[in-house]
C-alpha positions as CSV (number, residue, x, y, z in Angstrom):
1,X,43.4,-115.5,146.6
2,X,45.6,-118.6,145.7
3,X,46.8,-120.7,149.1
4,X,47.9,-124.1,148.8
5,X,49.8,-125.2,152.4
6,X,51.8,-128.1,152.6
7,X,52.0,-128.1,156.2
8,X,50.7,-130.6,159.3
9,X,50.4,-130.6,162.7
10,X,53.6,-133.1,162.7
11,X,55.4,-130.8,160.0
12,X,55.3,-127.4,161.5
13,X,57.3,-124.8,159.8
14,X,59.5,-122.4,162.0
15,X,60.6,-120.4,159.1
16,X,59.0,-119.2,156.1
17,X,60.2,-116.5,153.0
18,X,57.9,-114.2,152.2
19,X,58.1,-111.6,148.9
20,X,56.6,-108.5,148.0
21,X,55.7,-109.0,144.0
22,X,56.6,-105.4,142.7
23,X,60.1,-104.4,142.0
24,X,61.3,-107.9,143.8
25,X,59.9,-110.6,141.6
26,X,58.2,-108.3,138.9
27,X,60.1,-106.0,137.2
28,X,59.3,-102.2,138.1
29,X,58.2,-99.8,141.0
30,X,54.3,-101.1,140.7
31,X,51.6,-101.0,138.5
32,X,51.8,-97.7,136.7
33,X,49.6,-94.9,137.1
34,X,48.0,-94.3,134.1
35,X,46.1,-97.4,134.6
36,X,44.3,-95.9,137.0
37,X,43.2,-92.9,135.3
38,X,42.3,-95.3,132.5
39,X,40.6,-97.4,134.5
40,X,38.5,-94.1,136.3
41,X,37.5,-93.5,132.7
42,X,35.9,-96.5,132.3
43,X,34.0,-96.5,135.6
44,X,32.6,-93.3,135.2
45,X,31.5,-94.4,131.2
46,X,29.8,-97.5,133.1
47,X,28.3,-94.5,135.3
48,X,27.4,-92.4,132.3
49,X,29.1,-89.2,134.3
50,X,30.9,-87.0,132.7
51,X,32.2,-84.6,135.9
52,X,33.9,-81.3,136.0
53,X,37.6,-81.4,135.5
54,X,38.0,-80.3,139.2
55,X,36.1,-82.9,140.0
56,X,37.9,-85.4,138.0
57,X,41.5,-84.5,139.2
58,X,39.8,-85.3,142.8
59,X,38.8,-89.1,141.3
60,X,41.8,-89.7,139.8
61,X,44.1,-91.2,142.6
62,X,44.6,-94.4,143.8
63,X,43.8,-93.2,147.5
64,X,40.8,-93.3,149.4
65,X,40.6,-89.9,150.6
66,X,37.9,-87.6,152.5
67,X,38.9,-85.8,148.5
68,X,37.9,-88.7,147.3
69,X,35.3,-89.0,148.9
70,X,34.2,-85.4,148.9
71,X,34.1,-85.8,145.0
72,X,32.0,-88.7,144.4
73,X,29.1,-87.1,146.9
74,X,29.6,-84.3,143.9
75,X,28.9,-86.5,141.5
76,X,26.2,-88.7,143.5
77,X,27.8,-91.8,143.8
78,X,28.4,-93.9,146.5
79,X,31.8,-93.5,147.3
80,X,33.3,-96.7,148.1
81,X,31.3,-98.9,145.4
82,X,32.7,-96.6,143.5
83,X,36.1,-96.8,144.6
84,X,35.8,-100.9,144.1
85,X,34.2,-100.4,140.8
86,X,37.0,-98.4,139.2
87,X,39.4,-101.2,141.4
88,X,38.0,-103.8,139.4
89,X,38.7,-102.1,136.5
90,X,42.1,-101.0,137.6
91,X,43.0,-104.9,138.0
92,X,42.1,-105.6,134.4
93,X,43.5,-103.2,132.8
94,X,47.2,-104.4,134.7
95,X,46.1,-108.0,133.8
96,X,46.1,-106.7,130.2
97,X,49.4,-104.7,130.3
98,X,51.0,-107.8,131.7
99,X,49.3,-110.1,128.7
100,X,50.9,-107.9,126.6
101,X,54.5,-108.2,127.7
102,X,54.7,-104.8,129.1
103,X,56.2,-105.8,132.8
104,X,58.5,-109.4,133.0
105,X,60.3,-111.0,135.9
106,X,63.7,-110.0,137.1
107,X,66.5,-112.2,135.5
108,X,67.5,-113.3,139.9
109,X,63.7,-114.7,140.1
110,X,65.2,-118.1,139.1
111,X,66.9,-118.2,142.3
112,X,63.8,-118.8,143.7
113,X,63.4,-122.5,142.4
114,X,66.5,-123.4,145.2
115,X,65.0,-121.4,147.9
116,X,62.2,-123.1,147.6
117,X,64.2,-126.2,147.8
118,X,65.4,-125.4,151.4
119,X,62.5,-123.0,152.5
120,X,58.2,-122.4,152.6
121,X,58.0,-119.8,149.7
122,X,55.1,-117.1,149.8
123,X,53.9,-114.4,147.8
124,X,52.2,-111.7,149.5
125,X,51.4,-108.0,147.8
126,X,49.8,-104.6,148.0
127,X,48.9,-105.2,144.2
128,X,45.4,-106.4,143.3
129,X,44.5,-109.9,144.5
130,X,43.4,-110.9,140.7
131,X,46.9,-109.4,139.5
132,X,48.9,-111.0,141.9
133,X,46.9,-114.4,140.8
134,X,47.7,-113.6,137.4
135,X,51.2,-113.3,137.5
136,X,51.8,-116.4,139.2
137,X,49.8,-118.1,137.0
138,X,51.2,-116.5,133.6
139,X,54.7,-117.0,134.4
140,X,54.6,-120.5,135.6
141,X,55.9,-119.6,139.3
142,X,54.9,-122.8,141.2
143,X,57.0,-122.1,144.3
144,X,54.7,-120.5,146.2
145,X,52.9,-122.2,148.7
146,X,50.7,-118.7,149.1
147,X,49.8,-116.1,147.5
148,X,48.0,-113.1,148.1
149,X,47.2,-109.8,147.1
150,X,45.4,-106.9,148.0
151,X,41.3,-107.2,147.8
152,X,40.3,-104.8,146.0
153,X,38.0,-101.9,147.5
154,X,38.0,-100.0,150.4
155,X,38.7,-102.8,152.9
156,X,41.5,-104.2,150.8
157,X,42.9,-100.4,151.0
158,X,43.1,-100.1,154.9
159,X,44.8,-103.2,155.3
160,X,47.8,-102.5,152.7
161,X,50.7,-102.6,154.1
162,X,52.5,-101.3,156.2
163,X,49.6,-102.8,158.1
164,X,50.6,-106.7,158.8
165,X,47.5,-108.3,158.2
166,X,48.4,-110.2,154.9
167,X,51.4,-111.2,156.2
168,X,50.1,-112.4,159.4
169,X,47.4,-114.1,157.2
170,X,50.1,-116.2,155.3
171,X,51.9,-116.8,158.4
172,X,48.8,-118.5,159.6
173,X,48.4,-120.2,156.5
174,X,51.5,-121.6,156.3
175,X,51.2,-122.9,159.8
176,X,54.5,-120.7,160.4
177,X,56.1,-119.7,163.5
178,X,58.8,-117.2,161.8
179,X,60.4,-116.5,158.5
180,X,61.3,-113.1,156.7
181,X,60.0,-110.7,154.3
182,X,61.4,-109.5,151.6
183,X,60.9,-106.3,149.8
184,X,62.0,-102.9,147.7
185,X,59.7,-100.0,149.9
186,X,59.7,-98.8,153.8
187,X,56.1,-99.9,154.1
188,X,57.5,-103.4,153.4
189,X,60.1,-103.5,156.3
190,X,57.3,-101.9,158.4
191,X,55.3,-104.2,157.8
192,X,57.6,-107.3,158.3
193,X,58.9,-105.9,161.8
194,X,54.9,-105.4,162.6
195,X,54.0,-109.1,161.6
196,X,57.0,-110.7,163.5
197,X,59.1,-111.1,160.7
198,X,62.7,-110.3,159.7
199,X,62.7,-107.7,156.9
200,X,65.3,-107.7,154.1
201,X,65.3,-104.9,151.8
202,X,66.2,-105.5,148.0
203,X,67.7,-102.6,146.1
204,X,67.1,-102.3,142.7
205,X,67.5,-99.6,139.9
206,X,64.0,-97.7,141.1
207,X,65.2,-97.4,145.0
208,X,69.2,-97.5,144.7
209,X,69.7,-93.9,146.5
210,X,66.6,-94.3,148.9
211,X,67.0,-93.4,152.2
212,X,65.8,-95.8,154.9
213,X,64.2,-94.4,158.4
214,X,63.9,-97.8,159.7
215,X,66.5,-100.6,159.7
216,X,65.7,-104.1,158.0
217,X,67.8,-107.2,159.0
218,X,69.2,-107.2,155.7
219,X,70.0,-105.6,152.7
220,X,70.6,-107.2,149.5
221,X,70.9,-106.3,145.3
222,X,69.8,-109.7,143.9
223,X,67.6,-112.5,145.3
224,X,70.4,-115.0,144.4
225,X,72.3,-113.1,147.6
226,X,69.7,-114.9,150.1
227,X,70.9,-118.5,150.3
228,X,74.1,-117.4,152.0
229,X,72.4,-115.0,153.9
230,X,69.6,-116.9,155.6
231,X,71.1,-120.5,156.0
232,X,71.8,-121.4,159.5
């Protein structure tokens, strides 16, 4: 986790802007998900298991399900070291695939940089803690006054969103009463409503026809759209 506040006692801030990293600031729908069946691979090498192929289709899921679970008691292993193992390895292998240019920013990230002129940024994402980390750092974002991702491992899975609990977590670190939350998924306006927050939902080219059963504050189609939006 990366968290630098810049508040005070004296300098309380009553709103804050929150962003979801995937398909808001980082191009595409999330990490993709043959990097976790490569990174099961390698956890079960590091294991020296070689299961049945029934077996394997039950490990090969980002979930943490009773057939998860089920399927490593087939194979003997504990399942949630397990699960954080082949996390770990999950994280790396997205580290790597960003290092090698596969996934960039969104051309309307730069708005950002006057945001952050008028507003406390944050950065807070179901993606892996390390990955989140890394992005900030390999793109030279320096607007965010926190940043979090998921942990990795079974904890770090029950308190994904829609739960609120990073959200609330930068909230507190930011020494913020309110703010909004911006991001491209239900589970992100969930989430936002749940934490006190006004959600607005980006579209982009991956959720441009998706229905909505929930209502955000806002809608927008580019971050460059929140200036006018959000100014008193």
């Amino acid at each position: 986790m990366t968290t630098t506040t810049t508040t005070n006692d004296q300098n309380r801030h009553t709103d804050v802007l929150l962003f979801d990293m995937d398909g808001v600031i980082l191009k595409g729908w999330g990490t993709d998900a043959s990097v976790h069946t490569e990174a099961l691979s390698e956890t079960l090498e590091m294991y020296d298991i070689t299961p049945e192929p029934s077996v394997w289709s039950a490990l090969d899921t980002y979930e943490y399900t009773e057939t998860f679970i089920s399927a490593c008691e087939t194979i003997g292993v504990d399942p949630a070291k397990f699960y954080a193992d082949r996390e770990v390895q999950s994280a790396t292998r997205a580290i790597n695939r960003l290092k090698a240019g596969e996934r960039g920013l969104y051309t309307d990230a730069k708005a950002l940089e006057a945001l952050a002129d008028e507003y406390t940024l944050g950065l807070v994402s179901n993606n892996y803690d390390p990955t989140v980390t890394f992005v900030v750092d390999h793109f030279g974002i320096d607007v965010f006054s926190f940043v979090r991702g998921r942990d990795t491992g079974v904890e770090g899975f029950t308190r994904r969103k829609p739960e609120p609990d990073y959200l609330l977590e930068g909230l507190s670190a930011l020494d913020a009463e309110s703010g909004f939350y911006i991001g491209d998924r239900e589970t992100d306006i969930i989430a936002g409503k749940r934490a006190g927050l006004e959600p607005i939902f980006i579209r982009r080219s991956h959720n441009r026809s998706l229905s909505l059963s929930v209502e955000p504050a806002y809608e927008i189609t580019s971050l460059s759209e929140l200036l006018s939006i959000i100014s008193p």
